[in-house]
C-alpha positions in Angstrom: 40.6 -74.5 -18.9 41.9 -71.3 -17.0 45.5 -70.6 -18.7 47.5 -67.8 -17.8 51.4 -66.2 -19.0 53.8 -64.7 -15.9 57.0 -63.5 -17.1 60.0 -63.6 -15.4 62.1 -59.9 -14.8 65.3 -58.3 -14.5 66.0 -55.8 -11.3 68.3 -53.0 -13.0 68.6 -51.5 -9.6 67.9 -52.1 -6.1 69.5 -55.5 -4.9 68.3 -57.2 -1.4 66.4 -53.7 -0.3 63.6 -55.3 -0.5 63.3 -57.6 1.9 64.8 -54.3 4.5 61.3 -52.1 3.1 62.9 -50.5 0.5 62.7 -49.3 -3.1 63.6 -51.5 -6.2 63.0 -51.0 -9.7 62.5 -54.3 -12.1 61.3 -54.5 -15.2 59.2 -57.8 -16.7 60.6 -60.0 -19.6 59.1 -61.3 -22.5 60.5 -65.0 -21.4 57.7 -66.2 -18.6 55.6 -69.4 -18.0 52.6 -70.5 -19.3 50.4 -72.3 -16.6 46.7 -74.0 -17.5 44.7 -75.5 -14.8 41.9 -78.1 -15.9 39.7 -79.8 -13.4 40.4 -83.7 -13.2 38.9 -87.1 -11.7 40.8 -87.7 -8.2 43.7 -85.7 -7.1 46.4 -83.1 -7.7 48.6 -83.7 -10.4 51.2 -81.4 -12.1 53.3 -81.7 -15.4 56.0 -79.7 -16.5 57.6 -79.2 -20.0 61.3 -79.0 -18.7 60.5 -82.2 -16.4 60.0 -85.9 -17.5 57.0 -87.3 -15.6 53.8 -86.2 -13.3 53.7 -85.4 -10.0 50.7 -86.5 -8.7 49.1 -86.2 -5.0 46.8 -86.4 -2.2 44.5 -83.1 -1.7 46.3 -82.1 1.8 48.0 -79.2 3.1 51.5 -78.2 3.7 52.1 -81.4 5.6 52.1 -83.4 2.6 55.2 -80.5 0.7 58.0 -83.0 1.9 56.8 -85.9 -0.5 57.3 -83.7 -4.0 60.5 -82.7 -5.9 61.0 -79.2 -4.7 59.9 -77.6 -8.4 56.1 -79.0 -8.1 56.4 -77.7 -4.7 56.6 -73.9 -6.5 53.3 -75.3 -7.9 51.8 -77.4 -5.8 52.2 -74.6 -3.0 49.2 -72.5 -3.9 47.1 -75.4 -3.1 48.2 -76.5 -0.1 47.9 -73.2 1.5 44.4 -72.3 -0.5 43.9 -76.1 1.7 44.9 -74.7 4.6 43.1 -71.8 4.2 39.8 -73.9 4.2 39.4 -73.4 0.9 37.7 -76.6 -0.9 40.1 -77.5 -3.7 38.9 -80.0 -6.1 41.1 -82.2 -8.2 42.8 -80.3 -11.0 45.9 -81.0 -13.1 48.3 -78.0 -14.0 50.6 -77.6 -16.8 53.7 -75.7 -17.1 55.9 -74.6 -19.5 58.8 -71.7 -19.2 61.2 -70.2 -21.5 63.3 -68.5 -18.4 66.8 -70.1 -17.7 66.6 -71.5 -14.1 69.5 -70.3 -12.2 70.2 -67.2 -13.7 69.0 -64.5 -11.5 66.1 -63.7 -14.0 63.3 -65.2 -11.2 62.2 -68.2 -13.4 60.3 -69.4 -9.6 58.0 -65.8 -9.5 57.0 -66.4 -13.0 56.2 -70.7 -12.3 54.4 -69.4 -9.0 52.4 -66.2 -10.3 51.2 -68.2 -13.6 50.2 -70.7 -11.1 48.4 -68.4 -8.9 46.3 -66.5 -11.8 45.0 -69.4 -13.4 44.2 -71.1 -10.1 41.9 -68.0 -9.0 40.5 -68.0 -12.4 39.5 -71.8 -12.9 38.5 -71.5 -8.9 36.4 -68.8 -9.3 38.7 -66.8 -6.6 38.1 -63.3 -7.4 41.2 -62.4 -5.7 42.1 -59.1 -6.6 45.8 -57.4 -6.9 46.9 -57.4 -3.3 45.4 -61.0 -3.0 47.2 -62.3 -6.1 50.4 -60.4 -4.7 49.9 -62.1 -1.4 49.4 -65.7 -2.0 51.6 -66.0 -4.8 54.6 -64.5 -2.1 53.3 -67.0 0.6 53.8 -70.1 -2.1 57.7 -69.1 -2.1 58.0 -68.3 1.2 55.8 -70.5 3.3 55.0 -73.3 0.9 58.5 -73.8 -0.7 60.7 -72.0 2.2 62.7 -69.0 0.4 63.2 -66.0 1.9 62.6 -64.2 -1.0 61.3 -60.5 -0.4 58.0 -60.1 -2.8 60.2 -57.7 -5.1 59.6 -60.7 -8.2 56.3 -61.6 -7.5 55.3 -58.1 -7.6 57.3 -57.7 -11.2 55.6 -60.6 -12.5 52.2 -59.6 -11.5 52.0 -55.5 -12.5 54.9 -55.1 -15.0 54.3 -53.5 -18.2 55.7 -53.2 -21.6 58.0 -50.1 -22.0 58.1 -49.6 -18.6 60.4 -50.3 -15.3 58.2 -50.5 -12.2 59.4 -48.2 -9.3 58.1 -50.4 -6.0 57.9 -49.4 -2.5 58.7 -52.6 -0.9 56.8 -51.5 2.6 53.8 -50.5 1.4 53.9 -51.9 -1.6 52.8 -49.3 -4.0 54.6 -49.0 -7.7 54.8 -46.7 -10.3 55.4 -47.6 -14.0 58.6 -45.1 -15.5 59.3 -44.8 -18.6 62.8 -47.4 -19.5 63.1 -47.4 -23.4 66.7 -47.6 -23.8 66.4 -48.1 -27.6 65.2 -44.4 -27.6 69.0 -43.0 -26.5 70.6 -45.4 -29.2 71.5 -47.9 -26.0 70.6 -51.4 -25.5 70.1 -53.6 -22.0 72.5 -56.4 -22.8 72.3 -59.4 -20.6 74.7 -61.8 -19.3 73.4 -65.2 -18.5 77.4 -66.3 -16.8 75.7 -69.3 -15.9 77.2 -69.9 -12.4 73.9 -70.8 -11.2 72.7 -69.7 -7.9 69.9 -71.3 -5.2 68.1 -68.3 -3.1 67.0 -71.5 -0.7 70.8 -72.4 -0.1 72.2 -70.4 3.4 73.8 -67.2 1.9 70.9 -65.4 1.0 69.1 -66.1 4.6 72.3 -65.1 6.5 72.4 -61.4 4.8 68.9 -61.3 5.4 69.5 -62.1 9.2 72.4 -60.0 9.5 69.8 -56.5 8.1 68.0 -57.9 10.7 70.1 -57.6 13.4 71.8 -54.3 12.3 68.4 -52.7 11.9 67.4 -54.0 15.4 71.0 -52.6 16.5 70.1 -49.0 15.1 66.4 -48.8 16.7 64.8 -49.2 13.5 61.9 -51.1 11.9 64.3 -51.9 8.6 67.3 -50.6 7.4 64.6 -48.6 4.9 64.6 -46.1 7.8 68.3 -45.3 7.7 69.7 -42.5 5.2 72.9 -42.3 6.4 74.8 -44.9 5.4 78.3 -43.9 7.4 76.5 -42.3 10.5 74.8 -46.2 10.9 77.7 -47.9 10.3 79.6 -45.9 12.9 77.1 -46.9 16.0 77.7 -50.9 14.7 79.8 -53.1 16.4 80.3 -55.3 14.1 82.1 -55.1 10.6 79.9 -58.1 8.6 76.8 -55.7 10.0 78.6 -52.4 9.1 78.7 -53.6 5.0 75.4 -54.9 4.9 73.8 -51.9 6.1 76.1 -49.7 4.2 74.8 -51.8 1.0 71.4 -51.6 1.8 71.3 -47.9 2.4 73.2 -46.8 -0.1 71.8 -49.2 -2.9 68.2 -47.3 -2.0 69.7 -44.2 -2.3 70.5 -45.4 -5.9 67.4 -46.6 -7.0 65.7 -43.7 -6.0 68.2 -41.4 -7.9 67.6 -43.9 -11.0 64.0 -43.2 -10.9 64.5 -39.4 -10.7 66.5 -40.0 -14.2 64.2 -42.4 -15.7 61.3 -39.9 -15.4 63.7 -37.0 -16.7 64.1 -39.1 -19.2 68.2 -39.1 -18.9 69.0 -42.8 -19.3 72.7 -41.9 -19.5 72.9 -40.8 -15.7 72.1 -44.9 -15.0 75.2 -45.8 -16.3 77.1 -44.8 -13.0 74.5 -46.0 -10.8 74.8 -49.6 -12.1 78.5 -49.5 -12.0 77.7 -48.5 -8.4 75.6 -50.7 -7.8 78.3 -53.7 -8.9 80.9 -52.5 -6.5 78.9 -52.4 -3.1 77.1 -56.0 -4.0 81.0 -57.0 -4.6 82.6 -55.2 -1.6 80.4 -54.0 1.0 77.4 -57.3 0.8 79.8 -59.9 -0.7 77.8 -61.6 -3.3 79.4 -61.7 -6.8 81.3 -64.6 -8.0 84.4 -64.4 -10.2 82.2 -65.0 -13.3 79.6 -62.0 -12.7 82.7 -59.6 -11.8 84.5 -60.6 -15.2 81.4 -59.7 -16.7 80.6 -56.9 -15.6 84.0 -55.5 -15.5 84.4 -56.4 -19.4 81.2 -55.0 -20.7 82.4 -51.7 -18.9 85.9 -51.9 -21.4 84.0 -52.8 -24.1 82.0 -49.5 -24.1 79.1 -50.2 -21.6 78.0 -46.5 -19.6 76.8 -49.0 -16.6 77.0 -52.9 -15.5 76.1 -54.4 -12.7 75.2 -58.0 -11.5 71.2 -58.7 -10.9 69.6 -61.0 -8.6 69.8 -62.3 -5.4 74.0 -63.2 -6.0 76.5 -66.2 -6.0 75.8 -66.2 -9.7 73.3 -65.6 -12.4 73.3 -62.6 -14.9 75.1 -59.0 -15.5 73.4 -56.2 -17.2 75.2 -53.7 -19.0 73.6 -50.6 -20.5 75.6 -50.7 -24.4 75.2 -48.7 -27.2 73.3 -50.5 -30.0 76.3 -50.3 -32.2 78.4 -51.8 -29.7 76.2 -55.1 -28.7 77.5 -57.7 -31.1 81.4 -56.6 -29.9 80.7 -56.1 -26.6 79.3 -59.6 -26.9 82.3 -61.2 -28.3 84.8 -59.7 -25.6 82.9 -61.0 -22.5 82.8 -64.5 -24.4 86.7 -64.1 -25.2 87.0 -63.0 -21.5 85.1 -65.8 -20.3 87.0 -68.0 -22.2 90.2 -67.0 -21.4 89.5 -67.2 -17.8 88.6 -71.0 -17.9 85.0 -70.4 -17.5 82.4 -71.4 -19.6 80.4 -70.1 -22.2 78.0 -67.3 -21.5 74.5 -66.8 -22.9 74.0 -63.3 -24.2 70.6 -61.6 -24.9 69.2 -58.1 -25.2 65.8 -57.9 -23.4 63.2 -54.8 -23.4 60.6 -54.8 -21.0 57.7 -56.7 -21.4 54.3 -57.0 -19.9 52.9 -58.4 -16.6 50.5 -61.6 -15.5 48.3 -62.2 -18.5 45.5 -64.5 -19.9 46.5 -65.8 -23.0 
């Protein structure tokens, strides 16, 4: 039995760049999923922990994706493509299990699909190396299952390591592990699970994808990676929705680049600014906080936080606020006394350090 732990991650800067070829910096969480893959009589079959039942099926290829709830598609989806690849598959049953709150931003799918992936090419006898790893696990979320997703998670979830943000160059796709130990300046990364979930496969995420697209096809370049300044760009668009997402995109890699400059400095305290940042172009310029991820992050900053900002893909999920240790527990208690005032329900609150990568265990 090959059984492998992926974890799941949170992006402290650098929101939909990387799907436009540019930079992001996530760090791994100690929350993942635990995957095993053992060979069986006839079939594929999958069980999950968090789901009643098994979800058995056929050896085919993507043809047969239709027929499955969409969450053993995220694990049926390697197969079908190693299928389709001509790669004989034999029968196998998989079993998952994940401690990462679906819905929250925190990429609970990269850590279902990588898990999947590395025990697969272990109990297979793959030998896929990184790139290969990195490459079929993105093709499971974006062929097999259909989200647009950019590659930033699966990369995370493979490579991350403990102590360590990963700077990533979404084109070429090189990283760099820099140092992010916020315990070490007396602050803390406290997260904000608001629980207005979002769905990266619903029509908002796509559209903003499109619409980099089409203003990067408007300025003559490859991606809106190519583009470093932000206002010059949006002055030869014609149209305003293009104008703010190009504005984001540009100036959120501008950001992560100056994050990683402080992070290997080591001044933690100039991130603070750059998260706050951060928040207010994802809120103004791309449009994809929620009331409950702007209460957050606005109330973490008057409770003492030096940065927030909302991560994931948007229209929900989690806020991260850099806090000083001291300040966690009340910093805590004013976002739930916010939340509750508001009408909103209760938040989930966490601090979370960074955590290894893709592991046997």
């Amino acid at each position: 039995m090959a059984v492998w732990h992926a974890p799941g991650r949170i992006n402290l800067i650098g929101e939909h760049t990387d799907y436009n070829d540019g930079f992001v910096l996530p760090m791994a969480l100690p929350m993942g999923c635990t995957a095993s893959v053992e060979g069986a009589r006839d079939g594929w079959s999958v069980v999950s922990t968090q789901t009643s039942g098994t979800v058995s099926v056929s050896p085919s290829g993507l043809t047969g994706r239709d027929s499955v709830p969409e969450w053993a598609s995220y694990v049926l989806g390697a197969l079908w493509l190693l299928h389709d690849d001509g790669v004989e598959v034999p029968p196998v049953r998989i079993s998952v299990d994940s401690d990462v709150p679906t819905g929250a931003g925190l990429s609970s799918s990269a850590a279902l699909v990588c898990s999947v992936v590395c025990a697969l090419d272990e109990h297979l006898g793959l030998g896929l190396d990184a790139a290969g790893l990195l490459a079929l696990s993105r093709r499971v979320e974006n062929d097999a299952v259909g989200a647009p997703t950019g590659g930033m998670d699966q990369l995370i979830s493979l490579r991350g390591e403990e102590g360590h943000a990963l700077f990533c160059d979404m084109r070429d796709l090189t990283s760099e592990a820099v140092p992010f130990t916020p315990a070490d300046s007396g602050l803390a990364l406290l997260v904000v699970d608001t629980r207005a979930p979002h769905r990266l496969v619903d029509g908002e995420y796509a559209a903003r994808r499109r619409g980099c697209e089409a203003a990067a096809r408007q300025l003559g370049v490859s991606a809106l990676r190519d583009v470093t300044d932000a206002e010059e760009a949006v002055s030869r668009l014609d149209d305003e929705e293009l104008q703010r997402y190009a504005r984001h995109v540009v100036t959120e890699d501008a950001r992560v680049l100056d994050a990683v400059e402080a992070l290997r400095a080591g001044r933690l305290d100039e991130l603070g600014p750059l998260f706050t940042a951060s928040h207010a172009s994802m809120r103004d310029d791309f449009r994809i906080t929620v009331p409950e991820v702007d209460t957050a992050a606005e109330t973490l900053l008057s409770a003492g936080a030096i940065g927030s900002r909302m991560t994931g893909g948007g229209f929900g999920g989690c806020v991260i606020g850099l806090v000083p240790a001291a300040e966690v527990d009340a910093a805590g208690d004013a976002v739930r006394r916010a939340f509750a005032d508001a009408g909103f329900g209760e938040p989930s609150l966490f601090t979370a350090e960074a955590a290894a990568g893709a592991r046997s265990v």
